[in-house]
C-alpha positions in Angstrom: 7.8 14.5 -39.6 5.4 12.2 -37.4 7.7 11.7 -34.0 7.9 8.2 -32.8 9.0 8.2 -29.5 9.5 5.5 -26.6 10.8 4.5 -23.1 12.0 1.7 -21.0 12.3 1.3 -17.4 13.5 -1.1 -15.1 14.2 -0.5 -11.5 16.0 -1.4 -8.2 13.7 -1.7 -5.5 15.2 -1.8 -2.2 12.8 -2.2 1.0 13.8 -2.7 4.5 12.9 -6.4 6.4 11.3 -6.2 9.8 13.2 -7.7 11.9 13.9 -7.1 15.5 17.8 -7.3 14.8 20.1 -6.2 12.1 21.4 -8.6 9.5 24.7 -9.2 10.7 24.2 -8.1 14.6 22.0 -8.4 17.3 21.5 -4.6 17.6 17.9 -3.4 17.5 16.3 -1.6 14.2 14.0 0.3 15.7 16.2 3.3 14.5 13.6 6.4 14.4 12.3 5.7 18.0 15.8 6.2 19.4 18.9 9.1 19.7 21.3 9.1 16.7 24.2 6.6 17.0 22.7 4.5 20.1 21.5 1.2 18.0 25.3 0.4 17.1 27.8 -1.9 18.0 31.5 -2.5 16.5 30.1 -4.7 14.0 27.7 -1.9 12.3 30.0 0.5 12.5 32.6 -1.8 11.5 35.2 -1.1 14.1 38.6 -3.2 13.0 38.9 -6.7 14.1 34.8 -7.1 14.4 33.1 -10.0 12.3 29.8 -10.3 11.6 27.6 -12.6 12.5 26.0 -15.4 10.4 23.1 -13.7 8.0 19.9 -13.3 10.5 17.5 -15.9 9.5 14.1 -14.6 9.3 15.8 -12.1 7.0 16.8 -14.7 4.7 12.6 -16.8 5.0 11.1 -13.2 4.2 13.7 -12.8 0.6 12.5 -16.5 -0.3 9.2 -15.5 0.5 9.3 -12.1 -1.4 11.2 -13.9 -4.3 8.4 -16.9 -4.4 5.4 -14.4 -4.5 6.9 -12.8 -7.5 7.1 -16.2 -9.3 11.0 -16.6 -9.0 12.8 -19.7 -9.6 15.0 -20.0 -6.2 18.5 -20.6 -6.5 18.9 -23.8 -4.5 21.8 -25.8 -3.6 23.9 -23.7 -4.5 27.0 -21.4 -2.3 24.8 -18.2 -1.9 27.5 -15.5 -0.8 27.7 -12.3 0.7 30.0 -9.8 -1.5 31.7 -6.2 -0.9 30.7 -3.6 -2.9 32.9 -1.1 -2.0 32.9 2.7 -2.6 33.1 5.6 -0.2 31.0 7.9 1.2 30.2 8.7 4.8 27.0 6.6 5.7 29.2 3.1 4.9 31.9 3.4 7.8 33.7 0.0 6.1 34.2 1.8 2.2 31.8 -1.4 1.7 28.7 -2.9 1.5 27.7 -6.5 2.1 25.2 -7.7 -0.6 23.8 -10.9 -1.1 24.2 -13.0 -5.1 20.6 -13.3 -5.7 18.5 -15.7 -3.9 15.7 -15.8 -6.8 16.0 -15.0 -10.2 13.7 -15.2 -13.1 10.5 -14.0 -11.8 7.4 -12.0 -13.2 5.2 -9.6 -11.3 2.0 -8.1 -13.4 3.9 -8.4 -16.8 7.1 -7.3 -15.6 10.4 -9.1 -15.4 12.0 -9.6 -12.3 15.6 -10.3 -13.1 16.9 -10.9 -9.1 15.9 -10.7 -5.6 18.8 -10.5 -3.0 19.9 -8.8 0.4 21.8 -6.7 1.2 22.5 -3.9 4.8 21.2 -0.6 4.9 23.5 1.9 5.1 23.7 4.5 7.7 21.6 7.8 7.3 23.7 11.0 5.9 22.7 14.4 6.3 24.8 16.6 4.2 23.3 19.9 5.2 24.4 19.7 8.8 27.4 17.4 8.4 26.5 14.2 10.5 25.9 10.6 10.1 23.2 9.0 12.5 24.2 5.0 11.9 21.5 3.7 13.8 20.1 2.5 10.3 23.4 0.7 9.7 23.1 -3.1 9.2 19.3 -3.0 8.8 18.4 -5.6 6.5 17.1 -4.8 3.1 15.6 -7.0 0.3 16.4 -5.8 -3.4 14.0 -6.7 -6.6 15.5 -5.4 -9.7 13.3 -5.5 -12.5 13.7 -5.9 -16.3 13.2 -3.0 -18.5 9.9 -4.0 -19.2 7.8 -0.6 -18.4 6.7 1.3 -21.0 5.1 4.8 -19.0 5.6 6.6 -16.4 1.9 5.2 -15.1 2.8 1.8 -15.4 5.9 2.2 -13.3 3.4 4.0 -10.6 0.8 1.1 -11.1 4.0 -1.7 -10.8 4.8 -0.2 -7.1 1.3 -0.2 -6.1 1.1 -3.5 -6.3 4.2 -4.3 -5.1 3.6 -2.6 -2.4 0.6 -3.7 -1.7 1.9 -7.4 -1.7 4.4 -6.6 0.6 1.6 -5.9 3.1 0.3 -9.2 2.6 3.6 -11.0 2.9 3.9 -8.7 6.3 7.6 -8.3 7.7 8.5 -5.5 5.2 8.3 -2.4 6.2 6.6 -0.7 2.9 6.5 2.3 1.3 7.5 4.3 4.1 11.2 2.6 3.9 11.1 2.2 0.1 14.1 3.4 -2.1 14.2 2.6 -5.7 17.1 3.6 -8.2 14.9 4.6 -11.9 17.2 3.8 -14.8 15.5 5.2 -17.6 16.3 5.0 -21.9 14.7 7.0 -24.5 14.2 5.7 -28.1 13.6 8.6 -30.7 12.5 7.9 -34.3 14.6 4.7 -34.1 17.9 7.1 -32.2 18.2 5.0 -28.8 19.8 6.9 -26.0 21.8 5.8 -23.2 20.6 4.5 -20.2 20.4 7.4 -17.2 20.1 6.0 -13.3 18.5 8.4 -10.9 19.5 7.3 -7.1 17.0 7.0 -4.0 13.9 7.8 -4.8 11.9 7.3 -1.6 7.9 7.1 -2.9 5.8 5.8 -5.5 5.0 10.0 -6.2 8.5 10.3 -6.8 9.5 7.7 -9.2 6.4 9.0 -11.4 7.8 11.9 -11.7 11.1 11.4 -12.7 9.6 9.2 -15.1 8.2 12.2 -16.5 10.7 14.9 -16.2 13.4 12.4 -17.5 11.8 11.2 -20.6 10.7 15.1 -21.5 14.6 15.8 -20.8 16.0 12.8 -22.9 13.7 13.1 -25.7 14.6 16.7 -25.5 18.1 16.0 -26.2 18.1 13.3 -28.9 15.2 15.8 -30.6 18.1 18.2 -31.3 20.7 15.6 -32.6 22.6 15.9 -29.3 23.8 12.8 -27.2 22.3 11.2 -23.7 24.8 10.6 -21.6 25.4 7.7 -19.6 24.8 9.0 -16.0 23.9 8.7 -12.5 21.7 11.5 -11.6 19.9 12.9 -8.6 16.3 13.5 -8.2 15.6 17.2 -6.2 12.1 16.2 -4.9 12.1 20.0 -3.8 12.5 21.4 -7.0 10.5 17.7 -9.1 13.5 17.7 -11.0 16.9 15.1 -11.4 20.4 16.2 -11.7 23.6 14.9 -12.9 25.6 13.5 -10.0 28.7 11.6 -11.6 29.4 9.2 -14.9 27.4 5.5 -14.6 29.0 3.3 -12.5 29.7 0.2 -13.8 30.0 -3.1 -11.8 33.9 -2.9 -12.2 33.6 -0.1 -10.2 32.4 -1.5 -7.3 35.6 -4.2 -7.3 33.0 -6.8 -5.9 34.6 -9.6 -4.1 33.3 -12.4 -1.5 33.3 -11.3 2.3 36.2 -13.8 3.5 34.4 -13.0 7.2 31.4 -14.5 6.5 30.0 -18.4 5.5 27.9 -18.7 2.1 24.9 -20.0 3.2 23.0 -23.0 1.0 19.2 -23.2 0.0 17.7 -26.4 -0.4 13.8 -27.5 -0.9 13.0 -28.4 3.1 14.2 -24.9 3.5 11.7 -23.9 0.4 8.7 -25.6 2.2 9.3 -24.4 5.6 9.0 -20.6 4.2 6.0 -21.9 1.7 3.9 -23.6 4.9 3.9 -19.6 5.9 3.4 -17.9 3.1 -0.1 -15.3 2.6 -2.7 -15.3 0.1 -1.5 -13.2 -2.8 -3.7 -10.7 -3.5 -4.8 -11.6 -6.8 -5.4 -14.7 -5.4 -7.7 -13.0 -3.0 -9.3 -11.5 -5.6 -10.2 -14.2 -7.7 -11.3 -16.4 -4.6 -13.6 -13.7 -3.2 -15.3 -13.3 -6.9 -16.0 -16.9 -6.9 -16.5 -17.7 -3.2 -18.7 -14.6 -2.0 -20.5 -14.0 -6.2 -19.3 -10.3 -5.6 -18.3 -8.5 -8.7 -14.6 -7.6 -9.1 -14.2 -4.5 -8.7 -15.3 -4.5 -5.4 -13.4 -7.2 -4.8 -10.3 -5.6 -6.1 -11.4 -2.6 -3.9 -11.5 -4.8 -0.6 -8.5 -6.9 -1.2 -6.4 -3.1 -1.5 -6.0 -3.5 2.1 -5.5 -6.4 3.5 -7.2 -5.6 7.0 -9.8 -4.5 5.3 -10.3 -7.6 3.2 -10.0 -9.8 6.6 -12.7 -7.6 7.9 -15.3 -8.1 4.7 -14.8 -11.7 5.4 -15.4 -12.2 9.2 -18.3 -10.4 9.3 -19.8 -12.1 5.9 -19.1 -15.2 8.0 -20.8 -13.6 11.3 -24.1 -12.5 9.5 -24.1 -16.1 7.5 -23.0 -16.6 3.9 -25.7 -15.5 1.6 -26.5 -13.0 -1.3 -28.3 -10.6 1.0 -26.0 -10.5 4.0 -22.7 -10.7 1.1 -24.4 -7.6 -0.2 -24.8 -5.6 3.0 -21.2 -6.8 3.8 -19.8 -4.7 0.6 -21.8 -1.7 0.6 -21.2 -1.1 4.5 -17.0 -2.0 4.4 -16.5 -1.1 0.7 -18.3 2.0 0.6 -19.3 3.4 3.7 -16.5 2.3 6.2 -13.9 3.3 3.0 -16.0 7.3 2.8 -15.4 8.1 6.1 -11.9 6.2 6.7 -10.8 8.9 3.8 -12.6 11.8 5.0 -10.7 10.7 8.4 -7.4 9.9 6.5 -7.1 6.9 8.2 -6.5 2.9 7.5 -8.7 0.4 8.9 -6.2 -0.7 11.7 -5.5 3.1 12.9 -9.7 3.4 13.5 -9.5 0.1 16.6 -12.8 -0.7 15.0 -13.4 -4.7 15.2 -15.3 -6.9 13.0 -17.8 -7.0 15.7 -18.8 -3.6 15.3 -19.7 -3.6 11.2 -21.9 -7.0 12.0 -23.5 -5.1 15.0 -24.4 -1.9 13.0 -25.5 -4.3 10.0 -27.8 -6.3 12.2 -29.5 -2.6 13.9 -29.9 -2.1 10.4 -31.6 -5.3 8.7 -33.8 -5.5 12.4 -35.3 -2.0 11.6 -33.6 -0.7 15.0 -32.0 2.1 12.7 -32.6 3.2 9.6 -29.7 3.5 6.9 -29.7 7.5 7.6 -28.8 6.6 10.8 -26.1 4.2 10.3 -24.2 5.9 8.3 -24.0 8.7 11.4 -23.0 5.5 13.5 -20.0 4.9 11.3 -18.7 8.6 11.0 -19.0 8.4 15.1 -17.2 5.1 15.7 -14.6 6.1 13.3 -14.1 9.4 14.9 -13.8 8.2 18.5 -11.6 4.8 17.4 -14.2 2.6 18.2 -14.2 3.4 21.8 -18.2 2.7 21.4 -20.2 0.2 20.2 -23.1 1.0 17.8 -26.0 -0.1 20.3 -23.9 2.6 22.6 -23.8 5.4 20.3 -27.2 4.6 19.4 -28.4 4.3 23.4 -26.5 7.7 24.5 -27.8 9.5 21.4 -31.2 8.7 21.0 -31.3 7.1 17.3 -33.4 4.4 17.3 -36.2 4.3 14.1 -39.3 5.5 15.5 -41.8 3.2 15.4 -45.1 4.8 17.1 -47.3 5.6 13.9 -48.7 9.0 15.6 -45.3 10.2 16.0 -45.1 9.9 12.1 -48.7 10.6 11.3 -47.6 14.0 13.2 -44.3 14.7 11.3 -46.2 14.0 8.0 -49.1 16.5 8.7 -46.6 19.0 9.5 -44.3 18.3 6.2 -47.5 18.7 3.9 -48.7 22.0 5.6 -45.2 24.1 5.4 -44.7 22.7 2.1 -47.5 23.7 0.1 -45.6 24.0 -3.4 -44.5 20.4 -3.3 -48.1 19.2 -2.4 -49.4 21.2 -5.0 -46.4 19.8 -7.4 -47.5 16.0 -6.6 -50.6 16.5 -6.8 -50.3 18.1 -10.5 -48.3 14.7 -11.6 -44.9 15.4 -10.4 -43.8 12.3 -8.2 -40.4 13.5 -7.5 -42.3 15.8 -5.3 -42.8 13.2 -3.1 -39.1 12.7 -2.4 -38.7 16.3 -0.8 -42.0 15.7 1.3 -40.2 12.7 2.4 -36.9 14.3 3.0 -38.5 17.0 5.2 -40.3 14.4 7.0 -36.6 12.8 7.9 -35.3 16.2 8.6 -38.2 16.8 11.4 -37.0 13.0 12.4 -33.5 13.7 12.8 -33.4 10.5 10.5 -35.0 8.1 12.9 -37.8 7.6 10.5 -38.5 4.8 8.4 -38.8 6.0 4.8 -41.0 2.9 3.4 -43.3 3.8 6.2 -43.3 7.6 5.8 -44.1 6.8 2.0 -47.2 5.2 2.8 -48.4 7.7 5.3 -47.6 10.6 3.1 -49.1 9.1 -0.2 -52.6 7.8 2.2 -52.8 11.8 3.3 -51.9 13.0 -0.1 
């Protein structure tokens, strides 16, 4: 019998906000660059009698923002509340945590539903091999995006975060991937038998949630394959191990006993607020995309390739603008950002802003270029050079100290030629007889006496004259 077998994901996305202070405190959140428990006060660590403050602001712009960029409808006039979710465990000294009703609802990123966006505080950071609780983290504001079960494969769920993501480095204030946790829930359909929806808790990377995606819909299809029954779950994923286990039965919302926070003041959304956070919101991406096919005529996927990074993207455009807009200068633009800055950034395993280079530098090393100074050969050493010493050197410095300036003395080249076709004997013989790729290693040996610093038009010409 022909299996017929399907999945559906949705997840819970929670990421932290960058913000100086915690959501409900004025303690700082720099939490990794400090000793364990020094970034407290009574209110994170929710000593009895201490209140929290009023929701911090710019934590509250950044969830519109975040909600508004994935096409929510924002929930205005209305009492947005802060509620207790209470359960125990040792990182959430209170037994509860504060959590926001959703700020925007309704939304759709890249096909996908987005059912809410809301806040909540991080909780502190457990370690259960060594017994301790560091609550540094504690407080740290956190927007949520909880999706609709609207992805279909495991790749789709790793395309979905890229993006998302990648957005959130546009919007800025959100501290990405690196602070990312998402909760997978995860049902199995097979040959019309639908299974019960599993939860796996905190997975912390885009790698991760693939692969539970995997493992879980092998394991679940597994099960309902043998007649047995999936059971409704929270499990564990042991990155370790790339498997999940079973922690405890699904909670349900009941479980949490939500109620209000009596301690702190529903706050109220209207449109002025709305605009204010608009006036300063980014480019999407997409938009980005589209703009920079139809502004700059370049094709899209190197626009889609530029726009990946957004520092990247801001670089293409100021030195487009530096050289002047037009096809030829457009054109350099891509092929010496989109390629060749992107090859050696990766061989370097580095982003754009970790190299220091500035826009000056590409539009420098373009203009040696196009002027003939250097010759391609050349500039792409330039580039693996400024990248490498985090463009603590200019390219006319590089080029000064180093020697690499295209030789222009036609005896110089006349020489370099003569000596080509007399240790290569083979490959003259090889043209001569009608084989014209010959003339490509003649050349090459010609730029290899060079170091590069010849100009292979001109080296073409002499060759083919003495040939």
């Amino acid at each position: 019998m022909d299996e017929k077998v399907s999945m559906k994901c949705g997840l819970e996305i929670h990421v932290q906000v960058d913000t100086k202070s915690k959501l409900f405190c004025r303690c700082p959140t720099n939490y990794n660059d400090v000793p364990p428990n020094t970034n407290i006060c009574p209110v994170c660590i929710s000593h009895p009698g201490a209140r929290p403050m009023p929701p911090n602001k710019k934590a509250v712009d950044i969830a519109i923002m975040v909600a508004k960029m994935l096409g929510c409808e924002i929930v205005l006039n209305k009492d947005i509340y802060f509620q207790r979710k209470h359960y125990n465990y040792p990182d959430l000294p209170s037994g509860y945590q504060r959590t926001s009703v959703p700020i925007g609802v309704n939304g759709n990123f890249l096909g996908v539903g987005i059912t809410e966006v809301h806040l909540e505080e991080d909780p502190g950071q457990y370690k259960p091999d060594l017994g301790v609780v560091d609550y540094n983290r504690s407080g740290i504001p956190l927007i949520e995006i909880v999706s609709e079960p609207d992805i279909k494969n495991p790749e789709e769920a790793r395309e979905f975060l890229k993006q998302l993501m990648r957005l959130f480095r546009y919007i800025g204030h959100l501290r990405g991937e690196g602070t990312m946790r998402a909760d997978v829930n995860i049902s199995v359909n097979y040959n019309g038998i639908q299974g019960n929806r599993v939860e796996v808790k905190n997975v912390n990377s885009i790698k991760g949630v693939y692969k539970v995606l995997k493992y879980e819909f092998i394991r679940q299809k597994n099960i309902l394959r043998r007649g047995g029954k999936i059971k409704r779950e929270t499990r564990a994923f042991m990155e370790s191990q790339m498997i999940t286990k079973g922690m405890r039965s699904k909670e349900t919302a009941d479980d949490y006993r939500y109620i209000p926070d009596p301690d702190l003041q529903p706050i109220v959304i209207d449109e002025n607020w709305v605009k204010e956070v608009e006036a300063q919101m980014p480019e999407t991406p997409m938009e980005k995309e589209k703009r920079f096919v139809e502004q700059y005529n370049i094709k899209m996927e190197d626009a889609k390739v530029l726009v990946s990074d957004l520092a990247l993207a801001d670089v293409f455009e100021k030195v487009v603008n530096d050289l002047g807009v037009n096809e030829e200068n457009v054109n350099l633009a891509v092929t010496w950002i989109r390629n060749e800055l992107r090859r050696v950034l990766a061989y370097n395993k580095i982003d754009f802003f970790e190299s220091n280079l500035k826009p000056e530098h590409l539009t420098e090393l373009i203009k040696l270029i196009t002027s003939k100074t250097i010759s391609q050969k050349i500039g792409k050493k330039v580039i693996e050079i400024m990248v490498e010493n985090r463009g603590k050197k200019s390219p006319k410095e590089i080029i000064d100290e180093l020697g690499l300036t295209v030789i222009t003395s036609d005896d110089v080249l006349e020489n370099a030629c003569d000596e080509a076709i007399k240790n290569n004997p083979q490959a003259v013989q090889d043209y001569l007889s009608g084989n014209k790729v010959a003339l490509n290693f003649l050349m090459g040996q010609v730029m290899k006496l060079t170091r590069g610093r010849a100009e292979p038009k001109k080296v073409v010409e002499i060759l083919k004259k003495k040939l």
